[in-house]
C-alpha positions in Angstrom: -12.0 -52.0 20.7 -8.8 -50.4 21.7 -7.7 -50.3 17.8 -11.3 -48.1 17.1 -10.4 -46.0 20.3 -6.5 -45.3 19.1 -8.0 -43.9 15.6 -10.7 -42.0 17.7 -8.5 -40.3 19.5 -5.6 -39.3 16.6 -8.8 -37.6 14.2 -9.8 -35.7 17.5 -6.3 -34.6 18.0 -6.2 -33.8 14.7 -9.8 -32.2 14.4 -7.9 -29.8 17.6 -5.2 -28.7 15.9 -6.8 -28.1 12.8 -9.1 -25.7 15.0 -6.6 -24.3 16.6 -4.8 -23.3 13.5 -7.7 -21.6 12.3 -8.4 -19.8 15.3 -4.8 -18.7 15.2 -5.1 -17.0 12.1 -8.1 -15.4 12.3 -8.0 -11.3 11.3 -9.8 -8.9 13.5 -13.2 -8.1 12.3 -13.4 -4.3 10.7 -14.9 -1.6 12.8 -18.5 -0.6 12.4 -19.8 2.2 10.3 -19.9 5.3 12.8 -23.8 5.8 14.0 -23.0 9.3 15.5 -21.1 11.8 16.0 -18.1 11.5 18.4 -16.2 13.6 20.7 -12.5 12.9 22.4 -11.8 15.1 25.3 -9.4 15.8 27.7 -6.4 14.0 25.6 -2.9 15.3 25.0 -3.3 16.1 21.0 -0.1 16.1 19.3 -1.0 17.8 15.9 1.6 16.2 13.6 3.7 19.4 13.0 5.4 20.1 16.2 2.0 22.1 17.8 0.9 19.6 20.8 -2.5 21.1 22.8 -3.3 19.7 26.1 -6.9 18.9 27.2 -7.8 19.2 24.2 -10.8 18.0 21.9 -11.3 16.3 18.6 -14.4 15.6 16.8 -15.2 13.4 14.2 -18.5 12.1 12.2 -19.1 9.7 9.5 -15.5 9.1 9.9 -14.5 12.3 9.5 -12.6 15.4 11.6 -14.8 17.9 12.2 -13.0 19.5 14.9 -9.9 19.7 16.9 -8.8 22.2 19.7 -8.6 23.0 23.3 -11.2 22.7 25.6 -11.2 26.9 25.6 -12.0 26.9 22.3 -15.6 26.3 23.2 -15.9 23.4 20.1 -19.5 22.2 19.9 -19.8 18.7 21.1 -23.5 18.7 21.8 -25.5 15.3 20.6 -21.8 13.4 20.5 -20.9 10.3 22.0 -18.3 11.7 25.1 -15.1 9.8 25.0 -13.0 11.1 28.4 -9.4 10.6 27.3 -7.8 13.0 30.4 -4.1 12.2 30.3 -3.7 10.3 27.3 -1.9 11.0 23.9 -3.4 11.4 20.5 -1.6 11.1 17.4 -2.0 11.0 13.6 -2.1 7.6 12.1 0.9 7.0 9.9 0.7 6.8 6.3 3.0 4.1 4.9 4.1 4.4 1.3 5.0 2.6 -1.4 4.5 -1.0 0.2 3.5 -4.2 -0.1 1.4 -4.9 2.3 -1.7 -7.1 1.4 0.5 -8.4 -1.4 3.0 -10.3 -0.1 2.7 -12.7 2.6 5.8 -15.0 2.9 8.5 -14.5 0.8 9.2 -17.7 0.0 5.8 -18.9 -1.0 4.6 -17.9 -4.7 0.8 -18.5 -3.8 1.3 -15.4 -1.4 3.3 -13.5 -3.9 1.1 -10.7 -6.0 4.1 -8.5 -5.9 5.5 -9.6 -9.4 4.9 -9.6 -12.7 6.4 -11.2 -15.9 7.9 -9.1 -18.5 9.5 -4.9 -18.2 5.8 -3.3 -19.2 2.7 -3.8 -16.9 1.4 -0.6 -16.9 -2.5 -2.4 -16.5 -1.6 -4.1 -13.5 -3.2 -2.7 -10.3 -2.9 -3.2 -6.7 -6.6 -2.6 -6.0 -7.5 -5.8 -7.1 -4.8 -8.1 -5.9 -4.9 -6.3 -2.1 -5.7 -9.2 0.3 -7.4 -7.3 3.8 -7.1 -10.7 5.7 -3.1 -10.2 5.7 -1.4 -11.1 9.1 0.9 -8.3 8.9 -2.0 -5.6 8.5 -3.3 -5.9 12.4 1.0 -5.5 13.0 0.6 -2.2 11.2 -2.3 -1.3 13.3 -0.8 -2.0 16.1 2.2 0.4 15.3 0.4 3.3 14.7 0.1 2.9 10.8 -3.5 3.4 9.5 -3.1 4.0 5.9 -1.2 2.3 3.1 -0.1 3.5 -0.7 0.3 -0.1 -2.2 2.6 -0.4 -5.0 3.2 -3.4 -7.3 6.9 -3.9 -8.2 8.9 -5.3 -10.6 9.8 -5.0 -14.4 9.9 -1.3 -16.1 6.5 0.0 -15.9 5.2 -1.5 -12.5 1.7 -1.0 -12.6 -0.8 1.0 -10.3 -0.6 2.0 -6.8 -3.7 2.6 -4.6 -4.0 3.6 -1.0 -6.3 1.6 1.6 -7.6 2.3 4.8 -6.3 -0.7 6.9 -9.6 -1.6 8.3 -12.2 -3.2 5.9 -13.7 -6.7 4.9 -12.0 -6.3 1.2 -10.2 -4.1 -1.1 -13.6 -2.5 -2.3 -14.4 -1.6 1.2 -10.8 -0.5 2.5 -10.2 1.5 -0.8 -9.9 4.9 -0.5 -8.1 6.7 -3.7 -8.0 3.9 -6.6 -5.6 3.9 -8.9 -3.2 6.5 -8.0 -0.4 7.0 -9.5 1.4 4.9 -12.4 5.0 3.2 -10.6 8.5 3.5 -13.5 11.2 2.7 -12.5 14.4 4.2 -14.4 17.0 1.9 -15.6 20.1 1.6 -13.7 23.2 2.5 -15.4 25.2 0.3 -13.1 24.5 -3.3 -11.9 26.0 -5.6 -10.1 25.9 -9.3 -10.9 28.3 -12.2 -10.2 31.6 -13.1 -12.1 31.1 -16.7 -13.1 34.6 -17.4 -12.9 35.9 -15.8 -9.7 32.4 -15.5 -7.7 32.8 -12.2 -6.6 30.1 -9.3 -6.8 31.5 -6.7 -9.6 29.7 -3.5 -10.3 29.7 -3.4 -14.5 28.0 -1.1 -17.1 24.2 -1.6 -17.8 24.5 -2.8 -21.3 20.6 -2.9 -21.8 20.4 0.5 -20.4 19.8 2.4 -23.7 17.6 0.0 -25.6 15.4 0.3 -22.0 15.4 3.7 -22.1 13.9 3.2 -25.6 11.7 1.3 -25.1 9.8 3.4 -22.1 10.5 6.8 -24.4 8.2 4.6 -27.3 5.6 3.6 -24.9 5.1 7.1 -23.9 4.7 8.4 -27.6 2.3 5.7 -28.3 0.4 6.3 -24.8 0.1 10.1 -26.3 -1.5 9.5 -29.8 -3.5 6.1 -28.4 -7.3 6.4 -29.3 -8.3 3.2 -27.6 -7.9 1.1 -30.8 -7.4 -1.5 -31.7 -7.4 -2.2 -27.9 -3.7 -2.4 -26.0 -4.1 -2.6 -22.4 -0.7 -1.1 -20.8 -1.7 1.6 -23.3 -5.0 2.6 -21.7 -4.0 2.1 -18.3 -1.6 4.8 -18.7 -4.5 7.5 -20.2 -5.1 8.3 -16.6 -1.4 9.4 -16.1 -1.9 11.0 -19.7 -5.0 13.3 -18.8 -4.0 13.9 -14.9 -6.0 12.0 -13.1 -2.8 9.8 -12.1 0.7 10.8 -11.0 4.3 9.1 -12.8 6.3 7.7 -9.2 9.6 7.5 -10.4 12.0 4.9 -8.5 15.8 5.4 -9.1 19.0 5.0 -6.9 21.4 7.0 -8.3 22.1 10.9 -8.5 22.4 10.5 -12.6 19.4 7.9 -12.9 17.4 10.7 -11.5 18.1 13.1 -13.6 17.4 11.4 -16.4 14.6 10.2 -15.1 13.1 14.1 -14.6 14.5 15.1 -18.2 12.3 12.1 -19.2 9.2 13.3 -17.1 9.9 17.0 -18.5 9.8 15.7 -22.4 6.6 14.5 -21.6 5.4 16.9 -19.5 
């Protein structure tokens, strides 16, 4: 009897922790849809370029501003859902760029990595798709006043496609809010520093790769130019959005001579 009651009582420890763990990592639920319209009174509004209004009043439906002033300005907040914010501060969310969020968890583990590709050209690899909206670190972000995120893969030559999410939604369809942005290079480095196998120190040496790269991106753009869409190369129509304008070229470089280079390059391509 006591043997049955030992096992008994290690699967319901173990039926608690696993529980607890669960609970532990649950991500708070996404607000509802707005089912009116909204007004915020009485707050301290601090624009977001230096102009702060006291008792002022915002208004906002569908998710939307529709309205922001002091209470003098007479703003129509008739049929809205009163919100009496006397004394405290308003601010504009923060917009955090060209992260990672919702794509890396924990450095260290690969199954949390979607950060990384394989090879120098992955123009056709998007964020959208790989954003994770049950992240840990995107209630943190909350939290710190940050409400929107431009997510950009990394890695390689051609990174891929960056898109920016609201960071409130059940998944990426429903936290998306501009898809496919902008198209992430980033320009060889004429420098790099690597070990010296034989003394063990860091050395800053000569990118010997550096012109074949810059080749290599300078043929990818022709081709992307005369591409018709057969036969079918992926990287290749990813980048007809950047091509026709719908996307922007986000350039990453370190040094003062990588980005020149790197805006000669844009220029020869327009």
């Amino acid at each position: 009897m006591r043997k049955y009651s030992v096992k008994l009582s290690a699967i319901v420890t173990l039926l608690f922790c696993l529980l607890w763990s669960v609970s532990y990592a649950i991500v708070p639920i996404p607000a509802a849809d707005q089912s009116g319209p909204i007004a915020i009174v009485g707050a301290i509004i601090h624009i977001g370029n230096g102009q702060v209004i006291g008792d002022g009043v915002i208004t906002f439906d569908e998710g939307i501003i529709t309205g922001v002033g002091s209470a003098s300005d007479n703003i129509d907040t008739r049929d809205h859902q009163i919100i009496n914010s006397e004394g405290q501060h308003v601010y504009p969310g923060f917009i955090l760029a060209n992260t990672t969020l919702g794509l890396l968890e924990v450095g260290s583990i690969r199954a949390t990595d979607d950060v990384n590709e394989a090879g120098d050209i992955n123009a056709s690899v998007r964020s959208a798709i790989a954003y994770n909206t049950d992240s840990e670190l995107i209630p943190a972000s909350r939290f710190n006043g940050i409400l929107t995120a431009q997510v950009a893969p990394q890695g390689g030559l051609i990174s891929g496609a960056s898109s920016v999410f609201k960071l409130d939604g059940w998944n990426w369809e429903d936290a998306m809010l501009s898809e496919d942005v902008g198209l992430h290079l980033r320009w060889p480095a004429l420098k790099q520093r690597s070990r010296n196998q034989q003394t063990g120190i860091f050395e800053t040496t000569d990118n010997e790769n550096y012109r074949a790269q810059v080749q290599l991106l300078s043929s990818l753009f022709q081709s992307a130019q005369t591409y018709s869409g057969s036969p079918l190369n992926l990287n290749l129509a990813a980048m007809q959005r950047l091509m026709n304008g719908a996307a922007k070229l986000f350039v990453h470089a370190d040094q003062a001579k990588q980005i020149i280079s790197a805006i000669r390059f844009a220029q020869s391509f327009d």
